[in-house]
N, C-alpha and C positions, 0 to 999 in steps of 0.2 A: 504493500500500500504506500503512496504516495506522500511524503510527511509534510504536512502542512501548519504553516507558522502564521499564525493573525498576531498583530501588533497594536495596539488602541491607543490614541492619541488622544488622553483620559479628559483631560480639560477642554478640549471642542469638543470632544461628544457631550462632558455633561451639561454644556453650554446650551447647547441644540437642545438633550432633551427638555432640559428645565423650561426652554422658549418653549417649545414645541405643546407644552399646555399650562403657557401663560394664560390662557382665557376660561380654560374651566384648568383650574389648579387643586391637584391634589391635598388633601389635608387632614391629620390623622383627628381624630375624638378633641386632643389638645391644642389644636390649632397649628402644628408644626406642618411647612410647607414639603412636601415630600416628590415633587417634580422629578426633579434632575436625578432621586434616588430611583425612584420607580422607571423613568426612561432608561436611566442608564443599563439596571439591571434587567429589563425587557433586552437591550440591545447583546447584552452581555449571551443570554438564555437564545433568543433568535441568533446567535451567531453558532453557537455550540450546537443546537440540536438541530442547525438546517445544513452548517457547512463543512460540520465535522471535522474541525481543527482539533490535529494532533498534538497542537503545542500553539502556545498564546502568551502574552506578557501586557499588561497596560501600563504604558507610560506618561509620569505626571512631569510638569513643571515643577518647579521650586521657585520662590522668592526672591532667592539672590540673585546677584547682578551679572548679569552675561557679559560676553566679549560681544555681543552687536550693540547691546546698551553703553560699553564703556567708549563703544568708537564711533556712537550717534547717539545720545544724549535725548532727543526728541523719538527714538525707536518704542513704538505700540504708546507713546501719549499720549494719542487722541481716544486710547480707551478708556469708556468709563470704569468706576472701581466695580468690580464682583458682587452682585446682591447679595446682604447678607444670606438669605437665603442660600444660597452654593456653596457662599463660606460652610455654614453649618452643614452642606448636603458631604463634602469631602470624608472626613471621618467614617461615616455611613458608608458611603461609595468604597473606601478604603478597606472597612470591616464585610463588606461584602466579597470583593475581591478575594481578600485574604483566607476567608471562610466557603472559597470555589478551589483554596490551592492554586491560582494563581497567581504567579510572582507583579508586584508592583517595585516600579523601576523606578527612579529619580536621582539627579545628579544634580547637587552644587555647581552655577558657572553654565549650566548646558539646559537647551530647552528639549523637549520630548522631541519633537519634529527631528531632532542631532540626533539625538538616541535611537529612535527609531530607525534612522537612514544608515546609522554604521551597525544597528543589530539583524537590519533586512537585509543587506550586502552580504555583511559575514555568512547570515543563515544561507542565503541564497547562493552563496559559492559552496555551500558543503551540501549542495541536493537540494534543499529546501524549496516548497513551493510560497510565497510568501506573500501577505497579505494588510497592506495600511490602512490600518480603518480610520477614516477622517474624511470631513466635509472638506479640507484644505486642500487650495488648488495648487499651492507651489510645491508639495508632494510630487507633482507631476515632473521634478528632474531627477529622481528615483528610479523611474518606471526601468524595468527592462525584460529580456526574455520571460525571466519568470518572477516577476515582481509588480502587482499591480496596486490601484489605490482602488480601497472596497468603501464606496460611501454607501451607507445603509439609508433607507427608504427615509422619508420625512414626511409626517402626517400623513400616510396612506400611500408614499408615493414609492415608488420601485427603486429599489438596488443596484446603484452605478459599478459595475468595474471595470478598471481603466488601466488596460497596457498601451506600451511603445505608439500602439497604431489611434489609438482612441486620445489620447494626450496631443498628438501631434496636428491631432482634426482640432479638437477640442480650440486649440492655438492659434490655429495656420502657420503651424511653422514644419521645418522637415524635418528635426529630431529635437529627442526629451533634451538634451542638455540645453538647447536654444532656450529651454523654459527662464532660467538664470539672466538670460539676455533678454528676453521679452520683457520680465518684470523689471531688468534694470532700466530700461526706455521707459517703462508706462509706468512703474510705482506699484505699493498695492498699501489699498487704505487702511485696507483692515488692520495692516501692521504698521503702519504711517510710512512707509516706503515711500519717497520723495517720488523717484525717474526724475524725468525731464519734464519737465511743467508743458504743460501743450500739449504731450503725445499720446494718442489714445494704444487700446490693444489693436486695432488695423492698422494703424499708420507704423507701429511697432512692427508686426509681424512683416509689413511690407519694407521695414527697411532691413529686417533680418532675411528676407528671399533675395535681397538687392547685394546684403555687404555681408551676411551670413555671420557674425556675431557684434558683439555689441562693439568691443573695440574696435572690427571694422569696419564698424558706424562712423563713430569716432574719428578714425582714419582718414574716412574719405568726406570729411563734416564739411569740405570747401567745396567739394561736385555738389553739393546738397542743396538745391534751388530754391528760393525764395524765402518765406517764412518758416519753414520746418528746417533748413538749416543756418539759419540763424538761432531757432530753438538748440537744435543738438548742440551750436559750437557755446551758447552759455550754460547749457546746462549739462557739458561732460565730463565734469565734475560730480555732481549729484549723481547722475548716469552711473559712473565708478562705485563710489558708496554704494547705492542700492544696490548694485548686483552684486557686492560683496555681504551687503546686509539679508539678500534673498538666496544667499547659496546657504544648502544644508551643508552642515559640516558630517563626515563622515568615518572621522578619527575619533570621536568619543571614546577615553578609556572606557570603555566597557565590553563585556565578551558575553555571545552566545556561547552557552553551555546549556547542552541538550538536554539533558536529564532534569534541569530545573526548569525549563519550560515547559516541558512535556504534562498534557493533563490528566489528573486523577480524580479518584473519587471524591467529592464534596466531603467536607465536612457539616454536614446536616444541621447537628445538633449546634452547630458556632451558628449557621446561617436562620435556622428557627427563632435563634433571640433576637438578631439583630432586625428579621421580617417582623417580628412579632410586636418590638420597638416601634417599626413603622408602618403599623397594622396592612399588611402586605398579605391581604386573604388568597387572594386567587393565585398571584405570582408564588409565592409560598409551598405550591402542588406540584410542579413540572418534577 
């Protein structure tokens, strides 16, 4: 059988779930908001008994301060702060995980997106069939033979996955790494990723079919006719940062080791209390 490795990108999923029924929101007898627990663990349960992963890991952020933070200063600060709510859903989320025997992963200095992309690599050179679960689209310079990005349904809606060939439609560009160069031209907001002020994702991928990566944007910023490259020649600068702010890093000290990924039996009686906590009637049976 084919060993199969899903990887969960902990904090956009429990982002999503918690949005995902903001409008009729979950809530136990006490009034505690239970969202982001209940979706999460939904997604957790729908992955395991539909996709049959041999092996899984969820990876969290941490607090401290990264290398994109120390080298851009304005990197993810147009986000707002975390509702409390989430704050409190983590621990939950955490005792759940832990109570499936599945390993939670987090690293001082590195964000999950790092983690995940040097532990899909690694697993993926040793056979691994491998799997990024995340709504995030700059996953997309990860992708390869056997490595896709698994975004799971949202509000009813069906399950994306997305290798080499679907990323590169997805973009308009001819290969995943070009993703690195696309974001540096156009930015991405979500993360407050600058680009170049003015360039959209078309004009981006069009100048990636034209000069094929960004420094050869760059490059040839003087052939570049009228306003758009007047754009690139002040803004290739920012251009540089961002694509250095949008590359996953892929040396994270950390190592796939098979044996502790690999899934086992629940521990029932840890996950009873913690369902029981957040009166989790129905999800509580699987």
């Amino acid at each position: 059988m084919q060993k199969k490795l899903f990887l969960l990108d902990a904090m956009a999923l429990v982002f999503r779930a918690y949005y995902a029924l903001i409008r009729s929101p979950r809530q136990t007898s006490e009034g505690k908001n239970t969202n982001a627990q209940f979706g999460f663990t939904n997604t957790l349960i729908d992955l395991i008994n539909n996709q049959k992963p041999t092996h899984m890991a969820v990876c969290f952020d941490t607090h401290a301060p990264t290398e994109r933070e120390q080298s851009y200063a304005d990197y993810k600060a147009n986000r707002q702060d975390a509702p409390e709510d989430i704050l409190q859903a983590i621990p939950d989320i955490k005792a759940i995980i832990k109570a499936m025997n599945i390993p939670c992963i987090e690293m001082d200095g590195h964000e999950a997106d790092d983690i995940i992309g040097t532990l899909a690599w690694e697993a993926a050179d040793a056979g691994y069939d491998v799997f990024m679960v995340t709504p995030d689209k700059d996953y997309g310079q990860l992708v390869r033979s056997n490595v896709w990005i698994y975004k799971p349904g949202y509000q009813g809606g069906s399950v994306e996955i997305m290798g080499p060939k679907e990323v590169c439609e997805k973009w308009g560009i001819e290969r995943v790494d070009q993703v690195i160069d696309i974001l540096g031209l156009m930015g991405d907001a979500v993360d407050n990723i600058p680009g170049i002020p003015g360039v959209g994702e078309k004009t981006a991928a069009k100048l990636l079919k034209e000069y094929n990566t960004l420094e050869g944007v760059i490059e040839n910023a003087d052939q570049i006719k009228g306003a758009l490259g007047e754009k690139v020649r002040k803004g290739k600068d920012l251009a540089v940062l961002s694509k250095q702010l949008a590359t996953i890093n892929t040396k994270v000290p950390v190592q796939f080791h098979e044996e502790d990924f690999k899934l086992s039996e629940f521990n029932r009686e840890a996950l009873e209390i913690v369902f029981k906590e957040l009166e989790f009637r129905t999800i509580g049976k699987f």
